[in-house]
C-alpha positions in Angstrom: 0.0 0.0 0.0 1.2 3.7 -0.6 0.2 6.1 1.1 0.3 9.9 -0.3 0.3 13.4 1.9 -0.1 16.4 0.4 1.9 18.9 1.9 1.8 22.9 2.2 5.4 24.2 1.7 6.9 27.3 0.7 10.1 26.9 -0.4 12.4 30.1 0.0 15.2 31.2 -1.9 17.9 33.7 -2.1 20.7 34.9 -3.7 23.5 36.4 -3.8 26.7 38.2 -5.9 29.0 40.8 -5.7 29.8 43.3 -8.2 32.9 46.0 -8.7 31.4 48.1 -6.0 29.6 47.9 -3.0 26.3 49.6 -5.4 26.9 46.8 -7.9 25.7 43.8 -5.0 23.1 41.4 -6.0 20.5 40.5 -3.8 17.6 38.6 -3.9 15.0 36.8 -1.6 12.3 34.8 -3.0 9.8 32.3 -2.0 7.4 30.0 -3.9 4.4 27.3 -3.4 4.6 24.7 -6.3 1.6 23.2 -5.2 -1.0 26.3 -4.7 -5.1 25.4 -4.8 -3.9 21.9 -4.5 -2.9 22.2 -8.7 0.4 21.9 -9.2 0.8 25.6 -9.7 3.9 27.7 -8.7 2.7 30.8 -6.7 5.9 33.0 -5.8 7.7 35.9 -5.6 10.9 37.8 -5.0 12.4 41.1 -4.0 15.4 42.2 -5.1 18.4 44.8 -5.0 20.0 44.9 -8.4 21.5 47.2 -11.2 21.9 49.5 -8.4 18.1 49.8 -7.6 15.0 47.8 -5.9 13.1 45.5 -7.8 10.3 42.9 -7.2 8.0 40.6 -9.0 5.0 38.0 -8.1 3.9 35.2 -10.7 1.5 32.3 -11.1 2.6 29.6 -13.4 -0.1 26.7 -14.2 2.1 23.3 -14.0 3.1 22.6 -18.1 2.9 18.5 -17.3 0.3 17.7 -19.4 1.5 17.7 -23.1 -2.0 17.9 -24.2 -3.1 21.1 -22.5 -2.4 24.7 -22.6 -0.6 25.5 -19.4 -1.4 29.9 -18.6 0.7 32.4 -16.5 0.7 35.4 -15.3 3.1 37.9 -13.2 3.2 41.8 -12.1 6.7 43.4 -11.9 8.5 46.2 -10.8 12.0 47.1 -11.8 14.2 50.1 -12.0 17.1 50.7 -12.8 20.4 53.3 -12.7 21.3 54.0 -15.7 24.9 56.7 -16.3 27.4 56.9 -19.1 31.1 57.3 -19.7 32.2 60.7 -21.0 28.8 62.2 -20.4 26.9 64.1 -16.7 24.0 62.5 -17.9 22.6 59.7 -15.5 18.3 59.0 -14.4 16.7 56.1 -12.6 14.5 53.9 -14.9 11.2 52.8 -13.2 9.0 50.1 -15.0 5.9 48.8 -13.7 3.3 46.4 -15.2 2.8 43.0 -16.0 2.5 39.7 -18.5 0.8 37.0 -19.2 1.2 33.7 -21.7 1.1 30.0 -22.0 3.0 27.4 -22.4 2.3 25.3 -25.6 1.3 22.0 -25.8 3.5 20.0 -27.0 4.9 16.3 -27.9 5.1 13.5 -25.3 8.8 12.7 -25.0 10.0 15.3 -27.0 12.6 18.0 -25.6 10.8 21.0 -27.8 8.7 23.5 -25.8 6.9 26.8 -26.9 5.6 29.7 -24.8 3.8 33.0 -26.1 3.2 35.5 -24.2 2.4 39.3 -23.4 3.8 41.9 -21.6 2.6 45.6 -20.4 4.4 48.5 -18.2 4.6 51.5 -17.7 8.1 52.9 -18.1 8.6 56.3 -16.4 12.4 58.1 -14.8 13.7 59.5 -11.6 16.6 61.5 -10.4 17.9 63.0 -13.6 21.1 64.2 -14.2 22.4 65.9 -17.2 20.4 67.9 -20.5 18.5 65.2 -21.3 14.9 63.9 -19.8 13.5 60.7 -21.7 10.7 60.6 -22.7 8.1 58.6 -20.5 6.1 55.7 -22.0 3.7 52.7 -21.9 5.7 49.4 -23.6 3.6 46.8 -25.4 5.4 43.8 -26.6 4.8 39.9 -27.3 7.1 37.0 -27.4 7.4 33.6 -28.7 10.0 31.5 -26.9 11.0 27.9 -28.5 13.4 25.4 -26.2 15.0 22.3 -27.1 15.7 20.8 -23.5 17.9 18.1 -23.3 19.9 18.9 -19.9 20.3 17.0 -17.1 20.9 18.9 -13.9 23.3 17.7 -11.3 25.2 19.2 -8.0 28.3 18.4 -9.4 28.2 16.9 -12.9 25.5 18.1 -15.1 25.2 16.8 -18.3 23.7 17.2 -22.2 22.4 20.8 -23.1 19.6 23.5 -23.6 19.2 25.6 -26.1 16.7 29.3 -25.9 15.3 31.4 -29.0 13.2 34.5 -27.5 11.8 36.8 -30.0 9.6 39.8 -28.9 8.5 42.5 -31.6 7.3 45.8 -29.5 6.6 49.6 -28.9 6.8 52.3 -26.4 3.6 54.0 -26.7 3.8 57.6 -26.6 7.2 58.3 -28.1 6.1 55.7 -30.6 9.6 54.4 -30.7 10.3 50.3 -32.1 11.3 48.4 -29.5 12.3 45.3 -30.8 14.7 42.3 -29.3 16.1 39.0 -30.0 18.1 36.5 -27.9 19.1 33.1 -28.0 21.1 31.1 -24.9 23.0 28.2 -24.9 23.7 26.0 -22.1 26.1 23.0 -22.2 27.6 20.5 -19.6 29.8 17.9 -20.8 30.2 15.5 -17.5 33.8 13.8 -17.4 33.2 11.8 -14.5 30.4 12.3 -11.6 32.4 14.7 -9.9 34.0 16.0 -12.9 32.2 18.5 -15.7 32.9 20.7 -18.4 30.5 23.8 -18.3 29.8 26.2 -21.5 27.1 28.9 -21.6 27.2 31.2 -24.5 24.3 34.1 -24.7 23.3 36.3 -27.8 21.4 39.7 -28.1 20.3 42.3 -30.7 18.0 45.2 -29.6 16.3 48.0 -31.5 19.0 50.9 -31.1 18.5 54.8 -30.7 17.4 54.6 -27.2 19.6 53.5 -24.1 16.0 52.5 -22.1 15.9 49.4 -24.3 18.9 47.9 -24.4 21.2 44.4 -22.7 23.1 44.8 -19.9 26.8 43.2 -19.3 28.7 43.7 -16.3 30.5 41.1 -13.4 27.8 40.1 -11.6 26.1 38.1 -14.9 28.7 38.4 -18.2 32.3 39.2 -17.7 34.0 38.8 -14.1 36.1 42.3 -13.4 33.9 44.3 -15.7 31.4 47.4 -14.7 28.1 47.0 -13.5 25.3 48.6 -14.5 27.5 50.5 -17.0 27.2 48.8 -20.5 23.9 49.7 -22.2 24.3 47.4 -25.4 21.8 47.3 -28.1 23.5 44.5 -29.7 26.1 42.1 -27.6 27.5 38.6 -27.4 28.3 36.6 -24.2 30.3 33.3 -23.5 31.3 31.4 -20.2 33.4 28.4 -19.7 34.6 26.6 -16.8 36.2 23.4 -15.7 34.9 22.2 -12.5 36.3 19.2 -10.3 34.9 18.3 -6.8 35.5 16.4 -3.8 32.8 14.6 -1.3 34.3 15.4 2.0 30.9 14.5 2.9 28.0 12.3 3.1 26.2 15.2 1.4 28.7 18.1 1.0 31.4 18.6 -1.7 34.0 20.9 -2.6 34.8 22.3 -5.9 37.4 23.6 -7.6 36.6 25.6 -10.7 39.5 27.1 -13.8 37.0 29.7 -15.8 37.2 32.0 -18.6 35.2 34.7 -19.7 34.5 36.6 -22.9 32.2 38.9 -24.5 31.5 41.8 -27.6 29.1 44.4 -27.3 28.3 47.3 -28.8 26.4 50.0 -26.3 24.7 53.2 -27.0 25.6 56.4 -25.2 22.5 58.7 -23.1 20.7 59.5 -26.8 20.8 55.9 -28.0 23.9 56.6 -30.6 26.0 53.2 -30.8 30.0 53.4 -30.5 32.6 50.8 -31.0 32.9 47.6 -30.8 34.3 46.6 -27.3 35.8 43.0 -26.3 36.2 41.7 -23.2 38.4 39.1 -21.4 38.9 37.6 -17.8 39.9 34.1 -16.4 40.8 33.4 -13.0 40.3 30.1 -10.2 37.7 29.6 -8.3 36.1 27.5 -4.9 32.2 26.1 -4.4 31.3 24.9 -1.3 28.2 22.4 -2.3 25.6 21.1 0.3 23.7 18.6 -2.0 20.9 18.7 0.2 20.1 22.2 -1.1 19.4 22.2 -4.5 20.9 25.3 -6.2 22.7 26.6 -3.4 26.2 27.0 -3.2 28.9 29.1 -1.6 31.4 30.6 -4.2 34.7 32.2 -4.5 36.2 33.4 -7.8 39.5 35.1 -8.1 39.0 36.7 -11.8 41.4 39.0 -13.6 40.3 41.2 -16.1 42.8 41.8 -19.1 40.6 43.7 -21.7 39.3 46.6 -21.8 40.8 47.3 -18.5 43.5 45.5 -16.3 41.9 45.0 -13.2 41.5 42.3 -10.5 37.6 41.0 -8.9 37.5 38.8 -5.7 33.6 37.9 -6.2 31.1 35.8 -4.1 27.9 34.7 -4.3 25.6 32.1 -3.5 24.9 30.4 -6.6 27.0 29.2 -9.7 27.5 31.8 -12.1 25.9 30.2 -14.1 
């Protein structure tokens, strides 16, 4: 006989990374309920302090299990965002507020191939301007199609095949009536040498509509390049790889330590305040780094990376966090 209790759980979680400066820290403190009204739904949320401002958002995401149904969401955010410039006084807060809704596709039993459209509203208005120039407030309206072919295999210290992303969102910010148009794909790879030994490549790819700043990818240490600026490089077209070799060591019935050799790359091309692109810039660190892994906490780890930054500056980043970097 089996015998099956539901349970009531809220799961927390946090996270944590450092950036150049003491401004540049990520934080974030979430919690969810993958089980709310007893349907296998994820209610949650999470506040946040990152890109030198607060931030928050609150979802609910109908379990995508069944392959034969449609499987809705929907979510209410609030970001902002510092936004300043090199060579240029000019500097404002970004505020956007709103929400978005969607669905996940059905889709083919067995296969890795998933689809999502969705929908996505906000107001986007600024703060605390510095400089000759005041952008222009707006309401953004934008919908997206995302396509993934899944086939990774998550583990603490070995994870295994990979996972490929294709987002494409056509948009507009109302009022202005400027394009706002973006494209991204992501790439995830883990090539497991041994159960404690992996291979870990993630490469990322984005092109925005240029001619403003407001709409634009963001590279920096805390998610891109270790050693580079934060909040700094407002790109309207860049490209993003990671690579690490990571080795670990039970000490442990369930902990593990890991040693990691990384290297980081990128090219971007940002936009200064009126949304004008410059040069292309490259970017290059590598460095060592230490996980400390309780396996009994999925997604949680204690890291140390020592990175050195060789282009476009020389410059040296102790970071930590409490998550891989990716």
């Amino acid at each position: 006989m089996v015998r099956l209790r539901k349970k009531f759980t809220l799961t927390p979680s946090i996270n944590l990374s450092t950036g150049r400066t003491l401004a540049d820290t990520y934080l974030k403190l979430g919690v969810d309920q993958y089980n709310a009204f007893g349907r296998a739904a994820d209610l949650g949320g999470y506040a946040s302090y990152s890109e030198r401002a607060p931030n928050a958002e609150l979802w609910y995401f109908e379990h995508a299990y069944d392959p034969h149904r449609l499987a809705p969401f929907v979510g209410a955010v609030y970001f902002t965002s510092s936004l300043r410039f090199d060579q240029s006084d000019a500097a404002w807060m970004r505020r956007r507020a709103g929400g978005y809704a969607g669905v996940y596709l059905p889709y083919g039993y067995g296969s890795p191939l998933r689809f999502q459209v969705g929908l996505t509203v906000n107001d986007e208005a600024y703060y605390d301007i510095e400089g000759p120039l005041t952008p222009r407030r707006g309401v953004f309206l934008g919908q997206w199609i995302e396509a993934t072919w899944d086939a990774f295999t998550f583990r603490d210290l070995a994870a295994s095949g990979f996972r490929v992303t294709l987002n494409v969102q056509p948009g507009v910010l109302i009022g202005p009536a400027q394009p706002r148009h973006r494209a991204e794909v992501r790439f995830l790879q883990g090539i497991a040498l041994s159960e404690t030994t992996v291979i870990m490549f993630q490469a990322i790819g984005d092109l925005y509509t240029s001619g403003n700043p407001n709409w634009s990818a963001l590279v920096g240490s805390v998610s891109g390049v270790r050693g580079l600026s934060d909040a700094y490089y407002r790109d309207h077209v860049q490209a993003v790889g990671n690579l690490e070799f990571r080795q670990a060591w039970r000490f442990a019935d369930r902990w593990a330590l890991q040693g990691v050799l990384f290297s980081d790359a990128a090219v971007f091309r940002s936009m200064n305040e009126r949304g004008h692109p410059g040069g292309w810039v490259h970017a290059l660190s590598g460095g060592v780094g230490a996980r400390l892994i309780p396996t009994f906490l999925a997604g949680l780890v204690l890291r140390v990376d020592s990175a050195w930054l060789t282009t476009p500056d020389s410059t040296w980043l102790l970071q930590t966090g409490l998550n891989q970097y990716f």
